[in-house]
N, CA, C and O atoms as a MOPAC input file, in Angstrom:
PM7 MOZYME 1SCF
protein

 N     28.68500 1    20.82100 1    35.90300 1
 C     28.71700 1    22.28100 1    35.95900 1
 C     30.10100 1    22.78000 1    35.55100 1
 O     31.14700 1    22.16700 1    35.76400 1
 N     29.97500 1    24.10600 1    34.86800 1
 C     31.75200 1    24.08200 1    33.71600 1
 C     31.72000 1    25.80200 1    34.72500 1
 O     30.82800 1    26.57800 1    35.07000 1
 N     33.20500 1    25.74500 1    34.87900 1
 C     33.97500 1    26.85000 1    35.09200 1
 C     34.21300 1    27.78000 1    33.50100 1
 O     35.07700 1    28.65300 1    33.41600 1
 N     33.68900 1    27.56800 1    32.83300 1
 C     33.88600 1    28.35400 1    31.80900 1
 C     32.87700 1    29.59800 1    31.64400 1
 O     31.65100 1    29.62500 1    31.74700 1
 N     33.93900 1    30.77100 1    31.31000 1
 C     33.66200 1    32.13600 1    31.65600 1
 C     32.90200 1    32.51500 1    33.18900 1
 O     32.13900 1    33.39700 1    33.58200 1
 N     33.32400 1    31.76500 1    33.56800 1
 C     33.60600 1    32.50600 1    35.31900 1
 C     35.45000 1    33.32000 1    36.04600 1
 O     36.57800 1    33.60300 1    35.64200 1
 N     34.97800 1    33.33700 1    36.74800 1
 C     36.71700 1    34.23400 1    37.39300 1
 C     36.87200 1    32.95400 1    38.18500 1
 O     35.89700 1    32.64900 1    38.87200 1
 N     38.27100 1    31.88500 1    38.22300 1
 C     38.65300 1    31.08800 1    38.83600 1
 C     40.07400 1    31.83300 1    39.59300 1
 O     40.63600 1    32.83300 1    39.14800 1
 N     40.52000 1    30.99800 1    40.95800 1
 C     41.51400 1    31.26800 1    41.24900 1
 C     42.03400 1    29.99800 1    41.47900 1
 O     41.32600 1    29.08700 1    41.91000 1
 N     43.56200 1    29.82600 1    41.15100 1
 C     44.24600 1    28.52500 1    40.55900 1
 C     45.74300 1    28.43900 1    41.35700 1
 O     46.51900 1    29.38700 1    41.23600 1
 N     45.99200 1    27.64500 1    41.91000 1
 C     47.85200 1    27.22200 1    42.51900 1
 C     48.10100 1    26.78900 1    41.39500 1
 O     47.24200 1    26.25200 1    40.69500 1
 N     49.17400 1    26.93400 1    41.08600 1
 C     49.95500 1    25.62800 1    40.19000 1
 C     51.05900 1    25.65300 1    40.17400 1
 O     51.69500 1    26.69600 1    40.32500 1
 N     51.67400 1    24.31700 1    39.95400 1
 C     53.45300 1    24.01700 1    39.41400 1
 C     53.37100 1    23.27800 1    38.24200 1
 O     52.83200 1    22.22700 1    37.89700 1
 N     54.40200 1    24.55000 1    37.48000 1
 C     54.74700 1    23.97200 1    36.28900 1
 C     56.36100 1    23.08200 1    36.63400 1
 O     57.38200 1    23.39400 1    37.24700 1
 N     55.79400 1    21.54400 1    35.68000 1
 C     57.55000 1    21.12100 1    35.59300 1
 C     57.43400 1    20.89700 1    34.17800 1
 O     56.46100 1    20.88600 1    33.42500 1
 N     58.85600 1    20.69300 1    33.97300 1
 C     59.32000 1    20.11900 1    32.04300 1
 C     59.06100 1    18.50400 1    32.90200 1
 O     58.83900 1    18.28400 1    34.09300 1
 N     59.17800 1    17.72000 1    31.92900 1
 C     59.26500 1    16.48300 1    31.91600 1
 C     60.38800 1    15.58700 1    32.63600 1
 O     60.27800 1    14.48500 1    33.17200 1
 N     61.54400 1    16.45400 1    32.46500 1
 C     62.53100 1    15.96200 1    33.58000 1
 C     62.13300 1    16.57600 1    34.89400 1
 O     63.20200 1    16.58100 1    35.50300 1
 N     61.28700 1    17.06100 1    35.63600 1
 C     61.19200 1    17.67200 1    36.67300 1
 C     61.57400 1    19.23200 1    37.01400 1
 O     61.28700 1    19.95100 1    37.97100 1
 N     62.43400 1    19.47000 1    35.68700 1
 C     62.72000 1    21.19700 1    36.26900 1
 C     61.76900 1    22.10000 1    36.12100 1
 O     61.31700 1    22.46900 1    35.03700 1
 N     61.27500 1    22.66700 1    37.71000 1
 C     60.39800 1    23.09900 1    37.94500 1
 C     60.44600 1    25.24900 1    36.91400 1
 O     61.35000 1    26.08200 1    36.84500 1
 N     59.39000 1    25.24600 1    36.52000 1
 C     59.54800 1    26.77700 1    35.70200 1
 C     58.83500 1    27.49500 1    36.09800 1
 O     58.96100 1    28.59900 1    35.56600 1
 N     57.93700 1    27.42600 1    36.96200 1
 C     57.12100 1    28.53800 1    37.16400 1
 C     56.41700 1    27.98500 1    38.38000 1
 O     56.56700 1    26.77300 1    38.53500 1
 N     55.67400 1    28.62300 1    39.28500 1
 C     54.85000 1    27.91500 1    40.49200 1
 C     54.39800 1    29.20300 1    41.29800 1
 O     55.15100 1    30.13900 1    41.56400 1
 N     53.23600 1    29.12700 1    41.60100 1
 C     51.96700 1    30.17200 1    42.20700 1
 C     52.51000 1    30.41700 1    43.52200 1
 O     52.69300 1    31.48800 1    44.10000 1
 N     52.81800 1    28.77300 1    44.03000 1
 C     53.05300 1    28.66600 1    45.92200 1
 C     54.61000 1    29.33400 1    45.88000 1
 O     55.12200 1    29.74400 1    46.92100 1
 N     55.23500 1    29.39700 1    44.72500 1
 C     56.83200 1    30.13900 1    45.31200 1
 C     56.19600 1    31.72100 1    45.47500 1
 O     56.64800 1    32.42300 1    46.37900 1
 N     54.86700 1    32.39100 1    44.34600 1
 C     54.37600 1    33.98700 1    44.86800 1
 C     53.82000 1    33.96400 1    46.10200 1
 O     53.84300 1    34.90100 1    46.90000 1
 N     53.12000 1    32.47800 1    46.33500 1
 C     52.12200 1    33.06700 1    47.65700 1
 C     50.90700 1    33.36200 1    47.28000 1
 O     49.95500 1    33.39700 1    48.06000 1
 N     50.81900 1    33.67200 1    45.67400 1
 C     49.44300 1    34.03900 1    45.55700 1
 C     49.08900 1    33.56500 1    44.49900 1
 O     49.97100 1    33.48100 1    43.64400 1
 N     47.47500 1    33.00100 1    44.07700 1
 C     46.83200 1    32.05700 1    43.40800 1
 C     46.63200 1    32.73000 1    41.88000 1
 O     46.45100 1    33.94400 1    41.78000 1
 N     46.67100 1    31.95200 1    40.82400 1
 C     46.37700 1    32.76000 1    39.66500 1
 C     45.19900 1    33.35400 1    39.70400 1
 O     44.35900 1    32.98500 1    40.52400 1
 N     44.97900 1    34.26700 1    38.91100 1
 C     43.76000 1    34.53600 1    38.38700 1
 C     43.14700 1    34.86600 1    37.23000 1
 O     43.69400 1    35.60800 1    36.41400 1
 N     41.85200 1    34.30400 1    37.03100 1
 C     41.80400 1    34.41100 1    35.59200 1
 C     40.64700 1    33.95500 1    34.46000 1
 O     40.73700 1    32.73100 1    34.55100 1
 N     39.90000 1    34.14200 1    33.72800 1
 C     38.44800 1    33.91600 1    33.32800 1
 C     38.97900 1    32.81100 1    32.52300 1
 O     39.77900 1    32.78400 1    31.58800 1
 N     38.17300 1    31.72000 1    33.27100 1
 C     38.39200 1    30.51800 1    32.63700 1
 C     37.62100 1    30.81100 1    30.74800 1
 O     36.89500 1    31.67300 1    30.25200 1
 N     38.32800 1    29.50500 1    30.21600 1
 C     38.04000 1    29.69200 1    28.61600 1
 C     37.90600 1    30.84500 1    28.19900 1
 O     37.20400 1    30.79000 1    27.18900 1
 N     38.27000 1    32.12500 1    28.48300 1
 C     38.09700 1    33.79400 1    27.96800 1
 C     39.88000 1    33.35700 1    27.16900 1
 O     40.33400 1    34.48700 1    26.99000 1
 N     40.83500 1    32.47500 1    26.72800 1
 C     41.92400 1    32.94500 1    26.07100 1
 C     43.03900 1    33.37000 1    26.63900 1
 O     44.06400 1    33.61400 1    26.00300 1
 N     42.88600 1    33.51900 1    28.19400 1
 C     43.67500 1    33.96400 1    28.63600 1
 C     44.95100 1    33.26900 1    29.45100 1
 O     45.80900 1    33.91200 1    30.05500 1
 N     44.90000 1    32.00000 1    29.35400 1
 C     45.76400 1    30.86200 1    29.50200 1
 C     46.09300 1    29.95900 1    28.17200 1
 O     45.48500 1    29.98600 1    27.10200 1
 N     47.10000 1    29.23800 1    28.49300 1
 C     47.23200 1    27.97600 1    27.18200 1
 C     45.76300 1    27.03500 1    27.41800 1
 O     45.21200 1    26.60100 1    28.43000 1
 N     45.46700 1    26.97000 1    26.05600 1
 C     44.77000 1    25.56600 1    25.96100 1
 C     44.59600 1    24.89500 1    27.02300 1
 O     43.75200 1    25.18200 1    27.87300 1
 N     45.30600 1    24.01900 1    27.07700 1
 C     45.18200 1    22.84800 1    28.33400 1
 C     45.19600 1    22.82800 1    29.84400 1
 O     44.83700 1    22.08300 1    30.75700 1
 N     45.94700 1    24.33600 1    29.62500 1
 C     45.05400 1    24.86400 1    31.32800 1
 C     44.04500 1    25.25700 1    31.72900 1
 O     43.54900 1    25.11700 1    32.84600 1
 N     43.56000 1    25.93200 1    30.57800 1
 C     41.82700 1    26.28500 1    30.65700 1
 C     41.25000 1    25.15200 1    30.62200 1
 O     40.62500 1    25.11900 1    31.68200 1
 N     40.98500 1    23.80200 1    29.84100 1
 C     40.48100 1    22.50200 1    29.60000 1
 C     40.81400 1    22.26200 1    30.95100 1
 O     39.96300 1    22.55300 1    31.79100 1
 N     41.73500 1    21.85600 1    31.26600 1
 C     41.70900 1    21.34600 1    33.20400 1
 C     41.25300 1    22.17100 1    34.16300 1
 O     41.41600 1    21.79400 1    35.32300 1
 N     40.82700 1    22.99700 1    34.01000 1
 C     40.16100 1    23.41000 1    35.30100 1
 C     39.03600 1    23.94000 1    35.16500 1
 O     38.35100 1    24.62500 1    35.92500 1
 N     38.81500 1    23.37800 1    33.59100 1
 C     37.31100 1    23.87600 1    33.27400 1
 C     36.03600 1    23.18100 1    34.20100 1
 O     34.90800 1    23.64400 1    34.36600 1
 N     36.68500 1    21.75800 1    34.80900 1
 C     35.58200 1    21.08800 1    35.28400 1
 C     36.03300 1    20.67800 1    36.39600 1
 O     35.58200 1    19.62900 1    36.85700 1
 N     37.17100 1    21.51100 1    37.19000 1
 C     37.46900 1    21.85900 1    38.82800 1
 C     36.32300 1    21.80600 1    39.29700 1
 O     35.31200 1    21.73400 1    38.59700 1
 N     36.34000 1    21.84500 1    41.03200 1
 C     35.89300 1    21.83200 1    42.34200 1
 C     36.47400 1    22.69600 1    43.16000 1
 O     37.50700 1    22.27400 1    43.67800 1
 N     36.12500 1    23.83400 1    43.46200 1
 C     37.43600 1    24.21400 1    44.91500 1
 C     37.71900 1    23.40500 1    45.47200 1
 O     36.89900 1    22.62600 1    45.95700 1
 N     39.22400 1    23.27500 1    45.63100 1
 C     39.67700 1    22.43000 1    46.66600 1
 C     40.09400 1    21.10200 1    46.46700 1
 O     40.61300 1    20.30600 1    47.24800 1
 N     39.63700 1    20.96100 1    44.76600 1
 C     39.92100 1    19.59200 1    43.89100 1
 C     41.99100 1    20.39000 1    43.59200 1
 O     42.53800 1    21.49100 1    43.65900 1
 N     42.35500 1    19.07700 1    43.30100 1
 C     43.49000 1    19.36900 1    42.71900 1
 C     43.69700 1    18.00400 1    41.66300 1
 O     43.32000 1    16.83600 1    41.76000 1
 N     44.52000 1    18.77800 1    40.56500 1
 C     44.77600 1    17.08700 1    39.38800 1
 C     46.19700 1    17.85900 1    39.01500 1
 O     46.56600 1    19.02200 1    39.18100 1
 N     46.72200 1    16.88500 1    38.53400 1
 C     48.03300 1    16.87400 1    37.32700 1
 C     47.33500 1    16.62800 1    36.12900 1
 O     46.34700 1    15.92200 1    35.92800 1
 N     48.24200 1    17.56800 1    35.09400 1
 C     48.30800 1    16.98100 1    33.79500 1
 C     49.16100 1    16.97700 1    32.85800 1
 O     50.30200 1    17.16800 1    33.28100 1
 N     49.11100 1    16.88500 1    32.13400 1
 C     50.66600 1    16.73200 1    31.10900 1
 C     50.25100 1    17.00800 1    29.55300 1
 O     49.62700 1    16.44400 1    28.65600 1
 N     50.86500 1    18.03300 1    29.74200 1
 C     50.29000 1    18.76200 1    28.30800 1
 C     50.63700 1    18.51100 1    27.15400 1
 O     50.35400 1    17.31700 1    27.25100 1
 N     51.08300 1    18.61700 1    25.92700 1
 C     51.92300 1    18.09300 1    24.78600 1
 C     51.76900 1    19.76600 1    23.80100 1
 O     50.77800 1    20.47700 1    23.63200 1
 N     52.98000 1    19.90200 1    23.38900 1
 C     53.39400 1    21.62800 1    22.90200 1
 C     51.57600 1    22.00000 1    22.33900 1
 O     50.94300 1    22.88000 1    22.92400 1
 N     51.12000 1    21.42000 1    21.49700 1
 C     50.04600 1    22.06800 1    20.97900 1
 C     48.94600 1    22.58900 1    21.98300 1
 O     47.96800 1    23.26300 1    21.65800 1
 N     49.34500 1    22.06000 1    23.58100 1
 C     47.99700 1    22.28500 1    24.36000 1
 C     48.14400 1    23.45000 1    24.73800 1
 O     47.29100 1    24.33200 1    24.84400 1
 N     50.10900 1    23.50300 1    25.12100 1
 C     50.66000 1    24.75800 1    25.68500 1
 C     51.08600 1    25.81800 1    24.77300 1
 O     50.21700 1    26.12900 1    23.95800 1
 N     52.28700 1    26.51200 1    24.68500 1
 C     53.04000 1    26.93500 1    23.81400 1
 C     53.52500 1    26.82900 1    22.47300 1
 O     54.29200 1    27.67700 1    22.01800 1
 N     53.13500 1    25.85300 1    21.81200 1
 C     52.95700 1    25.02200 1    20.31100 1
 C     54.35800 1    24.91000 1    20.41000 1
 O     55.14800 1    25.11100 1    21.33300 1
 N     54.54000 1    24.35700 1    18.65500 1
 C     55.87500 1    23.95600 1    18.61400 1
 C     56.93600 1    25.08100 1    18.31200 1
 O     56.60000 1    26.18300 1    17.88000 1
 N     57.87600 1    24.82400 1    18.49700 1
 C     58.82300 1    25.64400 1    17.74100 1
 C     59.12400 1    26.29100 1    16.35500 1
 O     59.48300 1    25.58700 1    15.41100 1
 N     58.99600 1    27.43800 1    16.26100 1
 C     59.40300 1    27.93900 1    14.47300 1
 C     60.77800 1    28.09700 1    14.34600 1
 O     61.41200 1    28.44300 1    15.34300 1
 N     61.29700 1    27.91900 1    13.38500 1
 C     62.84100 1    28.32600 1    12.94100 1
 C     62.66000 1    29.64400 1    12.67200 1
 O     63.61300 1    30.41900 1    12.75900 1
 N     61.28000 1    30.11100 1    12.27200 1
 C     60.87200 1    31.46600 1    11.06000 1
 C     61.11700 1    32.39200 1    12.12300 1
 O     61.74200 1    33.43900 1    11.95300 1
 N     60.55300 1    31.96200 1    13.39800 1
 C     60.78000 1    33.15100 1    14.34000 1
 C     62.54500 1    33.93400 1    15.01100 1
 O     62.84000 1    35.07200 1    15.37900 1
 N     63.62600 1    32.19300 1    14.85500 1
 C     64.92000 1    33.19600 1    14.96100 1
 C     65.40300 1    33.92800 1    13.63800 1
 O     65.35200 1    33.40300 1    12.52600 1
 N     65.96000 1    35.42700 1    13.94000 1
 C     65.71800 1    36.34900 1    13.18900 1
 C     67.52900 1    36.84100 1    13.17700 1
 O     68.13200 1    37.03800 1    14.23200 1
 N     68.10200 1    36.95800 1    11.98100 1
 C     69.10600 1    37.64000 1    12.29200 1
 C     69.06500 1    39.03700 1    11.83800 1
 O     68.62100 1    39.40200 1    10.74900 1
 N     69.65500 1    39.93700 1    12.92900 1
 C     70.19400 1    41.75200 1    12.56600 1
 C     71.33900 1    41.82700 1    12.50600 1
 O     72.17200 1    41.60200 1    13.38400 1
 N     71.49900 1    42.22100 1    11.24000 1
 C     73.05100 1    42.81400 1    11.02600 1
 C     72.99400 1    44.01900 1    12.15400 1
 O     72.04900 1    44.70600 1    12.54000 1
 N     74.56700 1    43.99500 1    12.57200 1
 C     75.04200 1    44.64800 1    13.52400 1
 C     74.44000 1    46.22300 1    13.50200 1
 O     73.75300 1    46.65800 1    14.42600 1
 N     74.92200 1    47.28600 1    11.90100 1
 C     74.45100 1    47.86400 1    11.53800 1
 C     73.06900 1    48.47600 1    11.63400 1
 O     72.79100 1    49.57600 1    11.15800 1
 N     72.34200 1    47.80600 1    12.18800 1
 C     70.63800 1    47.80000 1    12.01000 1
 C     70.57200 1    47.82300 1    13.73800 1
 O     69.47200 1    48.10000 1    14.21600 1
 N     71.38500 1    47.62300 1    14.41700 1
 C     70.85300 1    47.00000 1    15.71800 1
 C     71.66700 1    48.10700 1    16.98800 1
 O     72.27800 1    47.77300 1    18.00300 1
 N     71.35300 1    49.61600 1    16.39200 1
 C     71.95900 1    50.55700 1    17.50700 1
 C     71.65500 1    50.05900 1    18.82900 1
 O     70.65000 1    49.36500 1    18.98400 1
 N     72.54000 1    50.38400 1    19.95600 1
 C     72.19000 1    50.31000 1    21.70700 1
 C     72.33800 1    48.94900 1    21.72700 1
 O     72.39800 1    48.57800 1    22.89900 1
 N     72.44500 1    47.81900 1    20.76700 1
 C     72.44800 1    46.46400 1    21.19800 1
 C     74.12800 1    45.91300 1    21.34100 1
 O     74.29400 1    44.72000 1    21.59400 1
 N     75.19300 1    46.69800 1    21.19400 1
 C     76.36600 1    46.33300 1    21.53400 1
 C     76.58900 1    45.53000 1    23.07700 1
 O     77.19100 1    44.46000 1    23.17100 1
 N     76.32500 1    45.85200 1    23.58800 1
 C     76.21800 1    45.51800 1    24.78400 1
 C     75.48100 1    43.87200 1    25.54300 1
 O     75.67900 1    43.27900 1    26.60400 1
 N     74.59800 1    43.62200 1    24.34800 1
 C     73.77100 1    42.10400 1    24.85100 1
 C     74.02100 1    40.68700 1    24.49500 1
 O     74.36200 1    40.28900 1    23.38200 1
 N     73.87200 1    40.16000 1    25.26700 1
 C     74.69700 1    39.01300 1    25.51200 1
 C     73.47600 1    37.75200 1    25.32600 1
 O     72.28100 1    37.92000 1    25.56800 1
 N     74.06500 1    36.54900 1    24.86800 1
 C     73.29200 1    35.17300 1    24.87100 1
 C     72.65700 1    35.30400 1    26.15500 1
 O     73.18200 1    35.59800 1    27.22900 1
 N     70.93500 1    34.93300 1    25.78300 1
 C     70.15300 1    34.40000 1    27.25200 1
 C     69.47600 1    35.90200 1    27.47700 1
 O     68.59300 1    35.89900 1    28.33500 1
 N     69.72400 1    37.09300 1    26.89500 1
 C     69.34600 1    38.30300 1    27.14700 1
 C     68.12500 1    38.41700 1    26.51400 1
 O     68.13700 1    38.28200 1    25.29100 1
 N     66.78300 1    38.69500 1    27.21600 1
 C     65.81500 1    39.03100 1    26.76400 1
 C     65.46000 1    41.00100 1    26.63900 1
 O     65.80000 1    41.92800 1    27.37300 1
 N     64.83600 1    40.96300 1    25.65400 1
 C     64.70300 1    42.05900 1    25.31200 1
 C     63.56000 1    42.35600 1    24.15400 1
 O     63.67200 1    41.43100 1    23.34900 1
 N     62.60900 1    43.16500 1    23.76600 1
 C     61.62000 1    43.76700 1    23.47900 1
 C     62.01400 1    44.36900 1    21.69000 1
 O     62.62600 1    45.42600 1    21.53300 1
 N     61.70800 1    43.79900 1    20.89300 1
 C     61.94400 1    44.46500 1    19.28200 1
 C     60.34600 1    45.53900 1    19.23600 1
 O     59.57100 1    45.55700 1    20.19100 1
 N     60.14900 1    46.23100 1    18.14300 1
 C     59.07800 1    46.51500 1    18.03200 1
 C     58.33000 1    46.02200 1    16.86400 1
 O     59.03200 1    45.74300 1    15.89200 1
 N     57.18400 1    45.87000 1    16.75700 1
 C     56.64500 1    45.04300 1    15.29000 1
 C     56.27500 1    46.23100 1    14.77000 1
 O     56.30000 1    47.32300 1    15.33700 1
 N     55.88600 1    45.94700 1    13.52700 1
 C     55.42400 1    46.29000 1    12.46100 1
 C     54.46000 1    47.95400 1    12.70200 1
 O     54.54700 1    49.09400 1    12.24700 1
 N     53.52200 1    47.18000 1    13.74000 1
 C     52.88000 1    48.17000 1    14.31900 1
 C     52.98900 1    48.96500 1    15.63800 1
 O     52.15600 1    49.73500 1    16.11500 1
 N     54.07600 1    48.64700 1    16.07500 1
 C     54.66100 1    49.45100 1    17.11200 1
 C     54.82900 1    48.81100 1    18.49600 1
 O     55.35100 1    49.33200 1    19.48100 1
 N     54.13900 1    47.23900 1    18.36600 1
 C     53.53900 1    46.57300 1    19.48900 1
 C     55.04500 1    46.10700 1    19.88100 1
 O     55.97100 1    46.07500 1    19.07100 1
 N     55.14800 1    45.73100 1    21.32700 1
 C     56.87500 1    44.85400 1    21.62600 1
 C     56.94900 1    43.22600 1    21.32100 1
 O     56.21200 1    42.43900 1    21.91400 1
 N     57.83300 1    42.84700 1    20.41900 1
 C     57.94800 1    41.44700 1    20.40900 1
 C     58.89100 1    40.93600 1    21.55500 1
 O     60.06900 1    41.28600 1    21.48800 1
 N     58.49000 1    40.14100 1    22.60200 1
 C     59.72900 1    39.71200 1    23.27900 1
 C     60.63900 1    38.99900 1    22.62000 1
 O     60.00200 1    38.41500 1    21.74400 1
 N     61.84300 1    38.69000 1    22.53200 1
 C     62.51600 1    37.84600 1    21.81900 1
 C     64.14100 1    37.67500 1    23.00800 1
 O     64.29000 1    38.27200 1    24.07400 1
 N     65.01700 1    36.80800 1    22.43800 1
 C     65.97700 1    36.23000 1    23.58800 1
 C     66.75600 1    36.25100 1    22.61800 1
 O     66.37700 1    35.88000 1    21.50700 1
 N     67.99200 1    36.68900 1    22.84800 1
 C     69.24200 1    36.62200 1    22.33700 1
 C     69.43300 1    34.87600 1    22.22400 1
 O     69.26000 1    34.12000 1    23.18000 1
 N     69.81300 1    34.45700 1    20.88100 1
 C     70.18800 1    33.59800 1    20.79200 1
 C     71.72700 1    33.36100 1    20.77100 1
 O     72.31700 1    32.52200 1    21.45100 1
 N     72.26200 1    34.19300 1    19.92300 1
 C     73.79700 1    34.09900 1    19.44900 1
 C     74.33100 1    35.67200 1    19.38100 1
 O     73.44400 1    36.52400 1    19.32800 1
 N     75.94200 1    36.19400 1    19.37800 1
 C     75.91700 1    37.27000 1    19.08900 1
 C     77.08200 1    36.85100 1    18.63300 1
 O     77.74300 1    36.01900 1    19.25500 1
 N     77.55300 1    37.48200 1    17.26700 1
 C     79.09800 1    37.28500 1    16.71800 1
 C     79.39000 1    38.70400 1    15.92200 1
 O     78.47300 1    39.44800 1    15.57600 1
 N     80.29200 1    38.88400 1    15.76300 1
 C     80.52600 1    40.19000 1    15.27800 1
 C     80.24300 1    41.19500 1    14.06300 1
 O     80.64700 1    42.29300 1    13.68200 1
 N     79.33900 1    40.22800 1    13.67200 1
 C     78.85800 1    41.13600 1    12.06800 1
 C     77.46300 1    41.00900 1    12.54200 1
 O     77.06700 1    41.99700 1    11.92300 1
 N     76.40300 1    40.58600 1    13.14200 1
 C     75.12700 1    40.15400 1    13.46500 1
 C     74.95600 1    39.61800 1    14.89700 1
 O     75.90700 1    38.99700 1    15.37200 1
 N     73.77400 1    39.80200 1    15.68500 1
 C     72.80700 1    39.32400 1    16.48100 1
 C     71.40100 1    38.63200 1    16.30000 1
 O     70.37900 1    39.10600 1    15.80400 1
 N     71.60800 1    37.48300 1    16.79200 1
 C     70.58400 1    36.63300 1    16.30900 1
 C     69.32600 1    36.43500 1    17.54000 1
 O     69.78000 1    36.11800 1    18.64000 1
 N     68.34700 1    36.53400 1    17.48900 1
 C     67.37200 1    36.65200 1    18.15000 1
 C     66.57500 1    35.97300 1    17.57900 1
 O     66.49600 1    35.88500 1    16.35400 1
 N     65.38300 1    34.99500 1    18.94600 1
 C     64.53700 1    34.05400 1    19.01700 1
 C     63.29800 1    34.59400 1    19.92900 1
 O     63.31600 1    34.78800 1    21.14500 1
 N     62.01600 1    34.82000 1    18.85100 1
 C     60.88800 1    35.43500 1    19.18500 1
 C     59.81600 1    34.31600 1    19.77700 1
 O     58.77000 1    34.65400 1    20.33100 1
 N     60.44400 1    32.17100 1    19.47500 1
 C     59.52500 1    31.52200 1    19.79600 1
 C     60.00400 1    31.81000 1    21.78400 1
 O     60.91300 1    32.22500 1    22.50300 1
 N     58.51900 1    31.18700 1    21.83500 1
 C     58.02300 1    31.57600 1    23.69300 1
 C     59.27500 1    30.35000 1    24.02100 1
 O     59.62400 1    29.49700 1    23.20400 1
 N     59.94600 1    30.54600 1    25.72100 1
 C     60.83400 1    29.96900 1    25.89000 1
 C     60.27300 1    28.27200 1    26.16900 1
 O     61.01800 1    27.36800 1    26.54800 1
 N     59.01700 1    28.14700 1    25.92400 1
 C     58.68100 1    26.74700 1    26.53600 1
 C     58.05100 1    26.41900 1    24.76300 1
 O     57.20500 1    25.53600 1    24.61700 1
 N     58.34600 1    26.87800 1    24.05200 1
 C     57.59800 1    26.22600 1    22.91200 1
 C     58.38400 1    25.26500 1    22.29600 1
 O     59.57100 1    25.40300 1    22.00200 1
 N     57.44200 1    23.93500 1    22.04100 1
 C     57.99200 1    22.69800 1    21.41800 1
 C     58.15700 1    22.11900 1    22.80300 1
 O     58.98400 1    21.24600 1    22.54300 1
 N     57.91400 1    22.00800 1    24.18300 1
 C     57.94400 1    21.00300 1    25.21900 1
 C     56.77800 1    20.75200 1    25.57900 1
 O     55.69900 1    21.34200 1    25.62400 1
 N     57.24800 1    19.61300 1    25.87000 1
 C     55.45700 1    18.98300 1    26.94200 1
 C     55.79700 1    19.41500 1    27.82400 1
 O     56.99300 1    19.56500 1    28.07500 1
 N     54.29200 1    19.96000 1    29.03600 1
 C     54.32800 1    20.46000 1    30.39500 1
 C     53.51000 1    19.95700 1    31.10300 1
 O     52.44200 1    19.54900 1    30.64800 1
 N     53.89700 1    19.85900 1    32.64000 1
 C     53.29000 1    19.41800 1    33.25100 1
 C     52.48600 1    20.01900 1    34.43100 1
 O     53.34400 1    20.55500 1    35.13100 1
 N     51.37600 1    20.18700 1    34.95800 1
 C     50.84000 1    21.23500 1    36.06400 1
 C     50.60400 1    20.25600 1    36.69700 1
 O     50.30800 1    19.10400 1    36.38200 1
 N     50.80100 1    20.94700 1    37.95700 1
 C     49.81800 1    20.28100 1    39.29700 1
 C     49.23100 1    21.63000 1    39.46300 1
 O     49.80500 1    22.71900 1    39.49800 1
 N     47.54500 1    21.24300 1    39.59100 1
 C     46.81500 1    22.47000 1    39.33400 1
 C     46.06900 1    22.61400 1    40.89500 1
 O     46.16700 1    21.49900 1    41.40700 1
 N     45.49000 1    23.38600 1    41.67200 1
 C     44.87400 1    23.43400 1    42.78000 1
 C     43.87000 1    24.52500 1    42.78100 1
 O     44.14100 1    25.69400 1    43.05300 1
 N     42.37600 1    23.95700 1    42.37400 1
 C     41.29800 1    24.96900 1    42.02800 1
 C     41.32600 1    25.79500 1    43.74200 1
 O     41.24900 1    25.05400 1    44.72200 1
 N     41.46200 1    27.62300 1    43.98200 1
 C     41.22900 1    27.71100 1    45.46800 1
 C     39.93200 1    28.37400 1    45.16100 1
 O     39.33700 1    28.66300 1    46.19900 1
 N     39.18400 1    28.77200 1    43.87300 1
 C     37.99400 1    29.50900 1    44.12100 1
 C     37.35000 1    29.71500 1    42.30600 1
 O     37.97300 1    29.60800 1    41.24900 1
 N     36.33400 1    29.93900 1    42.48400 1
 C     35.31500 1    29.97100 1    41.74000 1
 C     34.25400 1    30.85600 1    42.19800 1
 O     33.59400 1    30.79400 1    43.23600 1
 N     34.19600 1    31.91300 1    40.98900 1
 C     33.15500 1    33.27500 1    41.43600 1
 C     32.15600 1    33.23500 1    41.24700 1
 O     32.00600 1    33.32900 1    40.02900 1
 N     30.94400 1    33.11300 1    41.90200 1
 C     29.36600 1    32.80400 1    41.05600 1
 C     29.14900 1    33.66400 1    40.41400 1
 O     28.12300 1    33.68400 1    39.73500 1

């Protein structure tokens, strides 16, 4: 019996491969939520808990294509200074919102800032790593 396109509710801890922990449900207190296989997770988290149990729990270990894919170079972007009003002020590690094409927000992270240009990185901060969940199915909606 498949959890796919039902409403699941999910614990999890994310680690990188060395153990540094990035994200985790039990530090909110409260369980994900979320229509299994509807797109709304990476790949390989929907695949693992597609064939949960409440109350089952597994690890798995993802590889970039399951999660966040790999890294693009195409996505760090440099702005001449000129082009980049209100951004005097931002610093390496600074996330912040460009607008696309069509008006939508790109998140992107300050990569570098030197004095003729600011360089900004639109790939997701986990793309190009393997990840690891410990997943904990707490519910499944009939």
């Amino acid at each position: 019996m498949s959890n796919e396109g039902k409403k699941v509710r999910a614990h999890y801890r994310g680690t990188l491969d060395d153990g540094t922990q990035f994200d985790s449900s039990y530090d909110r207190g409260e369980p994900l939520e979320f229509t299994c296989g509807a797109g709304q997770m990476i790949a390989g988290f929907d695949e693992a808990v597609k064939d949960m149990k409440p109350g089952e729990k597994k690890t798995v270990h993802l590889e970039p294509s399951e999660a966040y894919g790999e890294r693009q170079e195409n996505l760090v972007i440099e702005i001449p200074r000129e082009n980049a009003p209100g951004m005097e002020s931002l610093k390496m590690g600074d996330k912040v919102a460009l607008r696309g094409a069509m008006g939508q927000p790109i998140p992107v992270t300050v990569a570098r800032v030197t004095p003729s240009k600011i360089v900004v990185d639109a790939n997701h901060e986990l793309a190009g790593k393997p990840l690891n969940f410990e997943i904990e199915l707490v519910s499944v909606e009939e």
